[in-house]
C-alpha positions as CSV (number, residue, x, y, z in Angstrom):
1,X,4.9,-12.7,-5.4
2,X,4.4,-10.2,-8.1
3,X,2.2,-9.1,-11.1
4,X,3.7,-8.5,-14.2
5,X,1.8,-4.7,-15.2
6,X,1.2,-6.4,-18.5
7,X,-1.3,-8.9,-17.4
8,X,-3.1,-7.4,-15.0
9,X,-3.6,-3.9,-16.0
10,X,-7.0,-4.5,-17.5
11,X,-8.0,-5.5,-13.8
12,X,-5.7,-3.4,-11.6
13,X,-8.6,-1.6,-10.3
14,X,-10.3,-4.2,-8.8
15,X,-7.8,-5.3,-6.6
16,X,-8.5,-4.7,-2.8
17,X,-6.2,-3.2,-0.4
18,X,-6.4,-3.4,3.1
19,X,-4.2,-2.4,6.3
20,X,-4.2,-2.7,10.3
21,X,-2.3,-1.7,12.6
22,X,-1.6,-3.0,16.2
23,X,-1.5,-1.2,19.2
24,X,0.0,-3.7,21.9
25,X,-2.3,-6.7,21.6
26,X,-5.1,-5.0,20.0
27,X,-5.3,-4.8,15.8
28,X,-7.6,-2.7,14.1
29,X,-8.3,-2.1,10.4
30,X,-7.0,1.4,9.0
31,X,-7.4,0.9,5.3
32,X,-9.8,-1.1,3.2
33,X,-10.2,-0.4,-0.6
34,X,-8.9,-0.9,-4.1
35,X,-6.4,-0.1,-6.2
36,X,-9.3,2.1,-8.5
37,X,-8.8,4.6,-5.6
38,X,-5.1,5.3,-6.9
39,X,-3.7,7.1,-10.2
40,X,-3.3,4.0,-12.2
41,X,0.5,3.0,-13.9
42,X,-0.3,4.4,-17.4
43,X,-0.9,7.8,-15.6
44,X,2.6,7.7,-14.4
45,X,4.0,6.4,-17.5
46,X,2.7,9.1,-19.5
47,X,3.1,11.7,-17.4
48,X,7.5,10.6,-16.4
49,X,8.2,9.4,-19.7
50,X,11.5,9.5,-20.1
51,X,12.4,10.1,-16.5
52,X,11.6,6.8,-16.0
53,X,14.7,4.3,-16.2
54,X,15.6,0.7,-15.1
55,X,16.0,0.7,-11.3
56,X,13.2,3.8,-10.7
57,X,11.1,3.5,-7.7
58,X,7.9,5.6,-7.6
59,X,5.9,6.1,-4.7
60,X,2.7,6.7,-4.6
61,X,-0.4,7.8,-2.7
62,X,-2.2,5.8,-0.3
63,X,-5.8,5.3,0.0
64,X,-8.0,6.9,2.6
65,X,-7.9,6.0,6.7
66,X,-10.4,5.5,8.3
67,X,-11.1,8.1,10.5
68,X,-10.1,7.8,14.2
69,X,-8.1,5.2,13.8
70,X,-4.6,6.0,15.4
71,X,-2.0,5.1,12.4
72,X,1.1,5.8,14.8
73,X,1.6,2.0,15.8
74,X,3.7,-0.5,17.4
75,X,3.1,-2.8,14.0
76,X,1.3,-2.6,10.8
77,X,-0.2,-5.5,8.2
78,X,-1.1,-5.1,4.9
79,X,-2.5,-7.4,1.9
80,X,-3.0,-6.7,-1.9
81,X,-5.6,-9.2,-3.6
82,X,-5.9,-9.8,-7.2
83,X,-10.0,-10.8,-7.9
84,X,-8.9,-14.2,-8.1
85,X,-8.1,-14.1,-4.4
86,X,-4.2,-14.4,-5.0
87,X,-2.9,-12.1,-2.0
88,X,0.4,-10.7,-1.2
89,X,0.8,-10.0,2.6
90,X,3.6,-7.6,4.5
91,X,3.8,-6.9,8.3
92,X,6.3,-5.7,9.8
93,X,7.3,-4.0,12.9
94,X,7.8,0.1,14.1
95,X,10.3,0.9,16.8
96,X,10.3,4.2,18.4
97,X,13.3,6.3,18.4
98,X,14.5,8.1,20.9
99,X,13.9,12.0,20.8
100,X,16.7,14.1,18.7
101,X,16.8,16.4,22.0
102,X,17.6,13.4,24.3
């Protein structure tokens, strides 16, 4: 699912964001906010101009963690909600790598 910039812009800053992660069988809530917390899209509009062509992908900053919540985990889950309640979920999966020295 997707919002096109042009008809949500007005309302962009309203929209929540949340994250958790999940440590074995135990999820806890890392993120919760809204999209006001960000540099909105005409910031980065204005300030790329013409450095911005079909096919570029900006990314961003994040809003804050909560504190003392370990963000290295074996899975994460996040959600975008428009104030109508219209959400657009991710989770997905992080698998460890083995140590460059090994």
């Amino acid at each position: 699912m997707g919002w096109p910039l042009g008809q949500i812009e007005r309302e962009l800053d309203q929209f929540t964001l949340k994250a958790w992660v999940r440590h074995g069988d135990t999820e806890q809530l890392i993120q919760d906010g809204t999209a006001g917390q960000l540099l909105p899209p005409s910031y980065w509009l204005k300030e790329l101009g013409d450095r911005l062509v079909p096919g570029t992908v900006l990314l961003s900053g994040t809003i804050p963690m909560i504190a003392g919540v370990d963000q290295f985990a074996d899975a994460w889950r996040v959600e975008l909600t428009d104030p109508r309640g219209l959400t657009s979920r991710v989770v997905y999966t992080v698998e460890q790598l083995a140590p460059a020295w090994e």
